[in-house]
VOFITI-634643 format. One line per field, with one value per residue (C-alpha): x, y, z; residue in three letters. Coordinates in steps of 0.02 Angstrom, whole numbers, always signed. Example, Ala and Ser with C-alpha at 12.3 -4.5 7.8 and 13.67 -1.06 7.14 Angstrom:
<sites>
east <- [+615	+684]
north <- [-225	-53]
up <- [+390	+357]
aa <- [Ala	Ser]
</sites>
This chain:
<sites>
east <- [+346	+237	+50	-53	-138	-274	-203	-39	+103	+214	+391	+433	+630	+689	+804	+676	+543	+444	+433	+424	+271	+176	+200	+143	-10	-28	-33	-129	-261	-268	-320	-130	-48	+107	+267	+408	+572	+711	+856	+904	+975	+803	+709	+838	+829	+630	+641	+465	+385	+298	+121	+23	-88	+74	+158	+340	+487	+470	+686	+772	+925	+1036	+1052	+1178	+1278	+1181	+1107	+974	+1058	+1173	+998	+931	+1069	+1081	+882	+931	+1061	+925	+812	+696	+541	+494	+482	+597	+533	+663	+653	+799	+843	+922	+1057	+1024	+983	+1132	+1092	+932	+991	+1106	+971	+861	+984	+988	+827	+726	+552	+540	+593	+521	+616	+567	+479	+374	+169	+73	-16	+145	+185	+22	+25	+217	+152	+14	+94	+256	+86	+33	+186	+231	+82	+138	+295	+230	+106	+265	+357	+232	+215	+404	+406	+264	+359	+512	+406	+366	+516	+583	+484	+593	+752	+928	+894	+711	+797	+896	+758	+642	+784	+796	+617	+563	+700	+616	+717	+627	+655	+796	+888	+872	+949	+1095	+1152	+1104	+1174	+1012	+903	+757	+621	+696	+684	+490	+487	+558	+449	+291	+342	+389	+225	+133	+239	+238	+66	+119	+43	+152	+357	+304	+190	+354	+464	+380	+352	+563	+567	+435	+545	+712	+716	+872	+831	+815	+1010]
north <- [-313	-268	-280	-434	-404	-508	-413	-462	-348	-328	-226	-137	-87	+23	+173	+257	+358	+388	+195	+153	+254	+206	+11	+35	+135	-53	-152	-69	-52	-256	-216	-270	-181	-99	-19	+60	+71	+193	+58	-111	-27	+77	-113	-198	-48	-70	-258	-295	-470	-577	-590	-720	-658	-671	-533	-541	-439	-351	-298	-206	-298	-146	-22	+109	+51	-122	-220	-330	-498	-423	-407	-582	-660	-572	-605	-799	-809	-733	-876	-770	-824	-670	-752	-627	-547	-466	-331	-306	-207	-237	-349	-408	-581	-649	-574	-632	-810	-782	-731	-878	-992	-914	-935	-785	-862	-744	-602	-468	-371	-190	-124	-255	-247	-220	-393	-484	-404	-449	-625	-649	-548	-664	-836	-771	-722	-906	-966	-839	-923	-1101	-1053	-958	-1124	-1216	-1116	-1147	-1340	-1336	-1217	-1303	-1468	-1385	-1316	-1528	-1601	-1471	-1538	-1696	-1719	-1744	-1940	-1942	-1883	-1984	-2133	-2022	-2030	-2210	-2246	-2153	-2260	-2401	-2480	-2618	-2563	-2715	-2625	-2434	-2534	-2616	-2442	-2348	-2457	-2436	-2586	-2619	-2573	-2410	-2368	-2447	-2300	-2182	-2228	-2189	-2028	-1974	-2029	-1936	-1774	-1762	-1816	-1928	-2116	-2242	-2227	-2161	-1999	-1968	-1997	-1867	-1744	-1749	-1717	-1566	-1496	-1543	-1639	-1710	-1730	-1912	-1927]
up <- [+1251	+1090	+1119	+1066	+878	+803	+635	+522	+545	+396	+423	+269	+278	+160	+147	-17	+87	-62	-91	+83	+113	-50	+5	+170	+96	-26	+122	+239	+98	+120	+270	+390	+481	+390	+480	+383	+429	+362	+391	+442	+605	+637	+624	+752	+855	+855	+909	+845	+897	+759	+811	+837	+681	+594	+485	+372	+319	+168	+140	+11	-50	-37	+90	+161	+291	+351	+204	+201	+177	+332	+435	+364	+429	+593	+614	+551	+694	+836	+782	+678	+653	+520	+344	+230	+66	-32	-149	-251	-396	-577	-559	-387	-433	-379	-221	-232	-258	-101	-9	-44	+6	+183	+185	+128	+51	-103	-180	-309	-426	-439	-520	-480	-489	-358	-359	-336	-187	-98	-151	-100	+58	+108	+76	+210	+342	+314	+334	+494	+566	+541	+602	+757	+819	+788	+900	+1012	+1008	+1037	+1170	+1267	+1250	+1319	+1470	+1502	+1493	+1610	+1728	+1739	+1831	+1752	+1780	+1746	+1582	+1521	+1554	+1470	+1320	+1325	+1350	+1187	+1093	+1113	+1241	+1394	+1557	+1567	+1442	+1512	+1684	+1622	+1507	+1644	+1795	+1903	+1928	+1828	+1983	+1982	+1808	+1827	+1940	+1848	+1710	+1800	+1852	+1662	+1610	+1738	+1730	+1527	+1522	+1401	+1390	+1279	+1252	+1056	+1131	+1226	+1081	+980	+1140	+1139	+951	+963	+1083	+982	+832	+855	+1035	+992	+921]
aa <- [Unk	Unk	Unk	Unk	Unk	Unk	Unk	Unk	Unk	Unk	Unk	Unk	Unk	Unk	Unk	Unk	Unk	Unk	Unk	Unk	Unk	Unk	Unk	Unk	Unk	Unk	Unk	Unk	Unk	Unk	Unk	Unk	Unk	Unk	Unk	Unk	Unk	Unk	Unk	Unk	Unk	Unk	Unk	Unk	Unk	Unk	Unk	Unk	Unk	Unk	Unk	Unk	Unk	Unk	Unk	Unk	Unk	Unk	Unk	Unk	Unk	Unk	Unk	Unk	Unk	Unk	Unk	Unk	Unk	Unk	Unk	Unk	Unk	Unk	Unk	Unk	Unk	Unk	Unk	Unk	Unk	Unk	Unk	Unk	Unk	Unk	Unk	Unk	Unk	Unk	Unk	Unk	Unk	Unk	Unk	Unk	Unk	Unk	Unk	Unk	Unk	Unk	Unk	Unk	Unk	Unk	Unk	Unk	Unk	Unk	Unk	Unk	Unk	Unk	Unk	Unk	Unk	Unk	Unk	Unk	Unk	Unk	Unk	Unk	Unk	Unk	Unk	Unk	Unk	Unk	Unk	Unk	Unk	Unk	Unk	Unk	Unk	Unk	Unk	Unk	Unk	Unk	Unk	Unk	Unk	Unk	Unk	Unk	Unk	Unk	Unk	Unk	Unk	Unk	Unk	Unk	Unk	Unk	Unk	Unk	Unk	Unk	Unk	Unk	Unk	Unk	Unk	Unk	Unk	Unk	Unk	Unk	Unk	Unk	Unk	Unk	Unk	Unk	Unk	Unk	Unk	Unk	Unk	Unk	Unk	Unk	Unk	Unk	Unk	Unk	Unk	Unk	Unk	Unk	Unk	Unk	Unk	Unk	Unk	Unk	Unk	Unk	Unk	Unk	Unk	Unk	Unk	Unk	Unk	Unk	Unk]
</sites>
């Protein structure tokens, strides 16, 4: 488990030592927290966490062996939730274009000035942030609504749809005192106090929890 930081982290990967080390000497004069990274393989076999100060993935398009849309997408699949800066070289635009469509939020072509890097750099840690308190919100209402049995559920589903507790006991063949019950109990345990704070407590946690 990497150690809590109050700083940015920003993973430079990219198989050009020379570059690698003068970027991480760019960044760290900002004042983050720079790690370089030989290869996509060296970065997965790092496993770093995206702290809570937030951080991004600086990639080069092309590299020996695994490339960097190959980690984007395998970082994409693991639920990610590094922002992706790519750096690609002449020609790469395509690429590039690829890349953005997976999801990557920018991407500089070298040689590229030193300026454009740090402002591509700090919009992904502003965005690593929202994403991280995100992730939060949703994980927190996940921790709730685990709280609640299978039942308590799917009243909790029906509830936050709108429907009167009439209508949650005929679709759910219970009688209407017991989905009172259940009602008060879903209340209590989400801390939730009207069927709409539930409604978006489900969503938080899934948005198409509501489907």
């Amino acid at each position: 488990m990497q150690a809590a930081t109050a700083t940015p982290v920003i993973h430079v990967v990219d198989d050009e030592a020379p570059f690698r080390r003068s970027l991480v000497f760019l960044l760290e004069s900002m004042g983050w927290q720079a790690v370089g990274h030989a290869s996509a393989e060296a970065f997965l076999e790092a496993a770093p966490e995206l702290p809570a100060a937030g951080g991004c993935l600086v990639l080069d398009i092309r590299m020996p062996r695994l490339s960097g849309l190959e980690l984007q997408r395998r970082l994409k699949a693991a639920q990610s939730l590094f922002p992706v800066l790519f750096m690609t070289g002449h020609g790469d635009v395509d690429l590039a274009v690829q890349a953005m469509k997976e999801g990557a939020v920018d991407f500089l072509q070298k040689p590229f000035k030193d300026q454009q890097m740090l402002d591509a750099v700090e919009r992904a840690i502003q965005l690593s942030c929202e994403r991280h308190q995100a992730s939060r919100r949703c994980q927190g209402a996940r921790e709730l609504l685990a709280r609640l049995s299978p039942r308590e559920s799917e009243v909790a589903k029906q509830v936050a749809l709108g429907l009167a507790n009439k209508e949650v006991a005929r679709d759910l063949g219970i009688s209407e005192n017991t989905v009172h019950v259940h009602r008060q109990h879903i209340m209590e345990k989400t801390d939730t106090g009207s069927a709409a704070e539930l409604a978006r407590l489900i969503l938080r946690a899934d948005p198409s929890g509501l489907d």
